[in-house]
N, C-alpha and C positions, 0 to 999 in steps of 0.2 A: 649502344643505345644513345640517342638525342639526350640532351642533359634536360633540355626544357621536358621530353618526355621520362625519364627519368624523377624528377619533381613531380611530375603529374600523374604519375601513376603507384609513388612510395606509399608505405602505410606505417612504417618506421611511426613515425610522429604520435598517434595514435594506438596501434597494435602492441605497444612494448609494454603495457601494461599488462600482457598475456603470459611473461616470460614465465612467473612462476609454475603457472599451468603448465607452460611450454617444456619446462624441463622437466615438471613429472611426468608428463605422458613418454617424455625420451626416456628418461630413466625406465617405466614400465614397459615402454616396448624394446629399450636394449635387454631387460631384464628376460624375456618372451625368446628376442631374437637367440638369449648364450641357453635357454632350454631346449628350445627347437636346435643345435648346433652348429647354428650361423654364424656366434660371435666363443670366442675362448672365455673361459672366466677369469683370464690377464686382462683379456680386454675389455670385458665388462665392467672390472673394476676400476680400468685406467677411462673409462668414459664417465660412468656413474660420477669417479672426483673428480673430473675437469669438471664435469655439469656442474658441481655442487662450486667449484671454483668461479664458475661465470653464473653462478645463481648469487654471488657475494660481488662480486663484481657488479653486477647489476642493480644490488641492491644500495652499493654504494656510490653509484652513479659515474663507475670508475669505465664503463664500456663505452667507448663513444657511439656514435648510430651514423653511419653513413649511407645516404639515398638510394646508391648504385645496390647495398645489397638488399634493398626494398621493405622487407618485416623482422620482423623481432625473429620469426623460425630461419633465414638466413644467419641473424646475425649471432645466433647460437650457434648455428651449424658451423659459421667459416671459422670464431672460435676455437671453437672444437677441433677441428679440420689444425689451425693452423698450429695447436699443440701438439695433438696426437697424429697429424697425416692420414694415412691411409687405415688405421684404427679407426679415426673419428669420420672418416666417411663413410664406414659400414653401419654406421646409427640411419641414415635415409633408407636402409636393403626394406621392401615391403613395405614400402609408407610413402606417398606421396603429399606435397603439400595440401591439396586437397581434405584428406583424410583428417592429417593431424592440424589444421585448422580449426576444422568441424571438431575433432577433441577438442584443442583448447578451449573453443567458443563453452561448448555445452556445461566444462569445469570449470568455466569463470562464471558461468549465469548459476548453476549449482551453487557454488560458495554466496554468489552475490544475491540471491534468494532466499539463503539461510540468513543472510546478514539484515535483510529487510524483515523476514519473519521473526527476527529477535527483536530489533524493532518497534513493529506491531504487537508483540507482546508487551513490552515496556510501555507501551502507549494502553492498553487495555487494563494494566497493573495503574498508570497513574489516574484514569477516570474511575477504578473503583474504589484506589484507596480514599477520593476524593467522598464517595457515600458518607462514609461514616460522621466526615464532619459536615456534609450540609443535610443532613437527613430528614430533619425539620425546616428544612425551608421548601414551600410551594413555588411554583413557576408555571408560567399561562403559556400551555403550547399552543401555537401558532397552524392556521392553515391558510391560503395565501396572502399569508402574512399578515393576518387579521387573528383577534384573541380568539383562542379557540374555546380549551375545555383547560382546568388548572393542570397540573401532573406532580406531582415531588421531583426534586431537583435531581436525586439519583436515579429514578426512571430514568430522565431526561440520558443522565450521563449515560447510563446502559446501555440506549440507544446507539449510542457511539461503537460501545462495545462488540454491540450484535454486527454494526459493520465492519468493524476489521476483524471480527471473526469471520465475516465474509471473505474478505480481503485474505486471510492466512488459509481458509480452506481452498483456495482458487490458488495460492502459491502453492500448496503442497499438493494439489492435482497437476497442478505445471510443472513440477519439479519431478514426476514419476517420469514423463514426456522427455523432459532434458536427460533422465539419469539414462541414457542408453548410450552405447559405447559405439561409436564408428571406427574406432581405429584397426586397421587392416582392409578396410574397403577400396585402400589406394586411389586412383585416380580416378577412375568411376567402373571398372571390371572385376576389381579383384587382384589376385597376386596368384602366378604360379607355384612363388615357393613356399613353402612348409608349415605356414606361420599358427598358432595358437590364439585366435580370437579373445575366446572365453578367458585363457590366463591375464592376457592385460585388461581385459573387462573388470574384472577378480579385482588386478592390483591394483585400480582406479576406481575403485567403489563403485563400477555401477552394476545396476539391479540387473540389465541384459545387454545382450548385444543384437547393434542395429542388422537387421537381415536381408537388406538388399543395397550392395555395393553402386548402382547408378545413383538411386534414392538418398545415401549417404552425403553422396556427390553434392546435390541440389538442395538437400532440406536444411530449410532456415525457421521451419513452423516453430520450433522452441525460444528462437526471438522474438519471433512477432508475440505468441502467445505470453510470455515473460513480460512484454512491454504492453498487452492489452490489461495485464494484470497487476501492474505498474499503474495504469492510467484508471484505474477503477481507484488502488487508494490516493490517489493524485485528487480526482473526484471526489470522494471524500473527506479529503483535508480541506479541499478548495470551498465545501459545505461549511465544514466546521470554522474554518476560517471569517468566514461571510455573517457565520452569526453572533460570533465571538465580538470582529470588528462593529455590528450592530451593537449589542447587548456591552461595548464599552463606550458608547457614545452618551455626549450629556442627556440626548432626549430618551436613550431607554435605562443607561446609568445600572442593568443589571449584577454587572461585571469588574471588576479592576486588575487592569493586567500586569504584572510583571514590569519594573522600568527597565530592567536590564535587555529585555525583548521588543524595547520601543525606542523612537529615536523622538528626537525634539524636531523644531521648524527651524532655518536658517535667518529667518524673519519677526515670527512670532512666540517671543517666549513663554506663555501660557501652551502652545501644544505639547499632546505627550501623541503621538502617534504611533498606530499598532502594524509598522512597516513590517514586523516580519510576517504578521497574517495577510499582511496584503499582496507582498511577495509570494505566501503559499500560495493564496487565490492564483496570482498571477502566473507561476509555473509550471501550473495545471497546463497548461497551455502548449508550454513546451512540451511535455512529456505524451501527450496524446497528439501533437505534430511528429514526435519522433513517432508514434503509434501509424501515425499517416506514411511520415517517408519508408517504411520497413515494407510496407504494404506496396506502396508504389514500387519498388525495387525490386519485389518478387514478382510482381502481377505481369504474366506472359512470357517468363523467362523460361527457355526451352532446358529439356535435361539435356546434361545433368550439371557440371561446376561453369559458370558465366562469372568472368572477370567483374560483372556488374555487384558481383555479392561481398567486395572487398568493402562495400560500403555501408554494410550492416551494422560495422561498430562504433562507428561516432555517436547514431543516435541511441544503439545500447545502451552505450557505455553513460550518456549522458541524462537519460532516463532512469537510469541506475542512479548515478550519482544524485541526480535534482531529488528524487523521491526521499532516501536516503537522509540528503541536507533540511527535507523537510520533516521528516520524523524527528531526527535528531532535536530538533527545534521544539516539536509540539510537546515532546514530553514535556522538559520544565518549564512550560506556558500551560500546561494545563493543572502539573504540579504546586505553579507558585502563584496560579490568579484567585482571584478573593470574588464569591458574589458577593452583592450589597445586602442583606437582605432588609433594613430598612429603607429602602429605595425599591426593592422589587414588592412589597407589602404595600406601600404607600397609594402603590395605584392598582392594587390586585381586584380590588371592586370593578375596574372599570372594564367594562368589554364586555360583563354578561356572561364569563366564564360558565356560570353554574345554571344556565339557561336549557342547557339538555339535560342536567341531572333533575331539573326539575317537570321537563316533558317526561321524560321515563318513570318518573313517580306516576305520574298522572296516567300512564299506559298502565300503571301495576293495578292502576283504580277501577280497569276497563276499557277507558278510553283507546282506540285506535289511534296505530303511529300518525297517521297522517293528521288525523283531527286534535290531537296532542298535540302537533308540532302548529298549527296553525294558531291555536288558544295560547301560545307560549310566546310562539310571536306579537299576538296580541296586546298579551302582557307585559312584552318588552319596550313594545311603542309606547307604553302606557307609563312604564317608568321611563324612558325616553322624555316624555312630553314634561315628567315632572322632576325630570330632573335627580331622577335617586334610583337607589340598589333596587333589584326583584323584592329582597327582606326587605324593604322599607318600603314598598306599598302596604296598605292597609288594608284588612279583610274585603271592606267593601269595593277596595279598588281590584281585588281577586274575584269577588262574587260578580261587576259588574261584567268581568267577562266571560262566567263561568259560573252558575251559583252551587253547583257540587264541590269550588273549591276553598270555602268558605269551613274553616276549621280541619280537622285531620293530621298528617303529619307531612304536608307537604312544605313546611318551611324547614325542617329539621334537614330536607334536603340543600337546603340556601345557604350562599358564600361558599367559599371555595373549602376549605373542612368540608362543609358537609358533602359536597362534590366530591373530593375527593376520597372521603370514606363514604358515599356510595355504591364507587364501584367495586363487580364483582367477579367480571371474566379473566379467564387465566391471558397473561400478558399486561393486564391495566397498571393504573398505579394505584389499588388500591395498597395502604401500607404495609399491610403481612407480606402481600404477594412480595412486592418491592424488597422485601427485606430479606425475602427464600432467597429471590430472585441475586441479589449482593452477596448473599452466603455461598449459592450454587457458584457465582466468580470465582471468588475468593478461592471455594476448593480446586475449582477447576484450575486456575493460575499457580496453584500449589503445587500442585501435581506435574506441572509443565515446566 
């Protein structure tokens, strides 16, 4: 082979992070091969400990990697090969690169999906342990990005919750998909000799075995899917990140982050800057580009194995890693950030927060939503013009736009208290709910 092409076609560089995998699936199918009585049980045991010999080697960085023999499953193989000879060549009988590729790939996203869903747990553990200490503080939810309606601070966090609970049902539906075994599918036909699918299925943990040998050959859906599901909590890190860096600026001032998770200016020594949320925001990016090239790379590829699919694991692998770096991170930033809460009180008045909980009073009076919502407005402009809270208009400045609401108990709905203990549907923040709602975690997390 051309040396230039030789370089340009290795995956050494890359792939040798599979070894682990690599050598248990060897292990599992020499194990298969001395049942079926392909291999002696001299020689399954003389292969088994050279693996375990180049699985220490490997780990200690003692294997060198050269181009010419291209992946990480040659450079076990010639290993092997040049201990054992003609022992260690009988490990390839009924197995084609193809095949045990597709094993390794499917036991590295397995593992490395379990490692992300541990994760996401630790991340849903540190926003609820956070409840209990801001439990008593209000927060103004936002809708495009204007005050909305108040909420308690641990709704708010729940919120978060309920998404990477998204986030972990969507690994663990992706992760039944990955758990299926291809190995014995060979090079896209099958094998004539003897071999025991279901045994190395068995000894590799997965759930079944894959059932068509061409398909084997070809399918990479358990990447793409792994990495669309990757870019979903990418997406929402990249959220949580965007409101965090908001809510630690002087003008919203909600928040105080961590300094250990921020870096200073090279310029100006008054900054504390929130670079590792910005970086999250920012690596979103990357990992739903890797969501892009997986896709380009399959799209028209004829069955069943194309050389083009060597290049599936760079952005795997780096969608894995980037997501991964960014959990790592969010726990003790959500762990160790402080709200203000004399700073988020300060201006809690302003925006009008409690402007629907005081139309829906008015709808309990009779009033139709529609014509509720237009008299509230009214009312708004009205303390608008005068410069003060809805509670600080005066009855007559109620009556002038309404004279039905002139006494009653439509001010006990005013300020954000009483907003926020008016509401009453399941999901709100009123604070009972709120409070199941933190208990319901808590068990749930316990249990996990």
């Amino acid at each position: 082979m051309d040396q230039a092409l030789a370089k340009f076609s290795e995956s050494i560089s890359f792939d040798h992070r599979l070894y682990r995998h690599d050598i248990r699936g060897s292990i599992a199918h020499a194990t298969m091969l001395c049942r079926q009585g392909m291999l002696t049980e001299e020689e399954l045991r003389k292969i088994i400990d050279e693996l375990r010999v180049i699985e220490g080697k490997l780990d200690r960085k003692e294997l060198p990697f050269r181009i010419e023999l291209e992946d990480i499953h040659m450079h076990i193989e010639q290993s092997l090969i040049d201990t054992l000879g003609d022992t260690g060549r009988k490990l390839h009988t009924a197995r084609s690169r193809n095949d045990q590729v597709a094993t390794d790939l499917r036991l590295w996203v397995r593992d490395a999906l379990d490692q992300v869903d541990g994760l996401l747990e630790a991340l849903q553990r540190a926003f609820v342990e956070r409840c209990d200490h801001d439990a008593e503080i209000i927060l103004p939810a936002y809708t495009h990005m204007q005050r909305a309606q108040p909420v308690l601070a641990p709704h708010y966090w729940l919120a978060y919750v309920e998404k990477l609970e998204r986030d972990r049902s969507r690994i663990a539906d992706c992760r039944r998909r990955v758990n299926v075994c291809p190995l014995g599918g060979a090079a896209v036909a099958g094998t004539s000799l003897p071999i025991d699918r279901a045994l190395t299925a068995e000894l590799l943990e997965f759930e079944k075995v894959a059932a068509n040998s061409i398909d084997i050959s070809s399918d990479r859906d358990f990447a793409i899917e792994s990495v669309f599901v990757l870019s979903m909590i990418a997406i929402h890190l990249s959220g949580w990140a965007e409101e965090w860096i908001l809510w630690s600026t002087t003008e919203f001032g909600f928040i105080k982050l961590p300094q250990a998770y921020c870096t200073g200016s090279s310029i100006m020594p008054q900054k504390v800057n929130p670079d590792t949320l910005e970086l999250t925001r920012g690596k979103t990016g990357r990992v739903v580009g890797a969501l892009q090239t997986l896709m380009m790379l399959m799209k028209g590829l004829p069955l069943a194995y194309n050389r083009d699919m060597q290049e599936d694991k760079p952005p795997l692998f780096d969608a894995f890693d980037t997501v991964q770096a960014c959990l790592q991170l969010a726990i003790p930033i959500v762990q160790g950030s402080q709200l203000q809460p004399a700073a988020i009180k300060l201006r809690l008045d302003q925006g009008y927060l409690d402007a629907t909980a005081l139309m829906e009073a008015i709808m309990q009076m009779g009033m139709p939503q529609r014509t509720a919502h237009h008299k509230v407005g009214a009312l708004v402009a009205l303390a608008k013009s005068k410069a003060v809270t809805l509670g600080e208009l005066t009855d007559e400045d109620f009556s002038s736009v309404e004279p039905s609401f002139v006494g009653g108990t439509l001010r006990a709905r005013l300020g954000v208290e009483g907003a926020v203990a008016s509401y009453q549907s399941l999901g709100s923040s009123r604070p009972e709910l709120v409070r199941a709602q933190v208990a319901a975690w808590k068990q749930k997390l316990a249990r996990s």
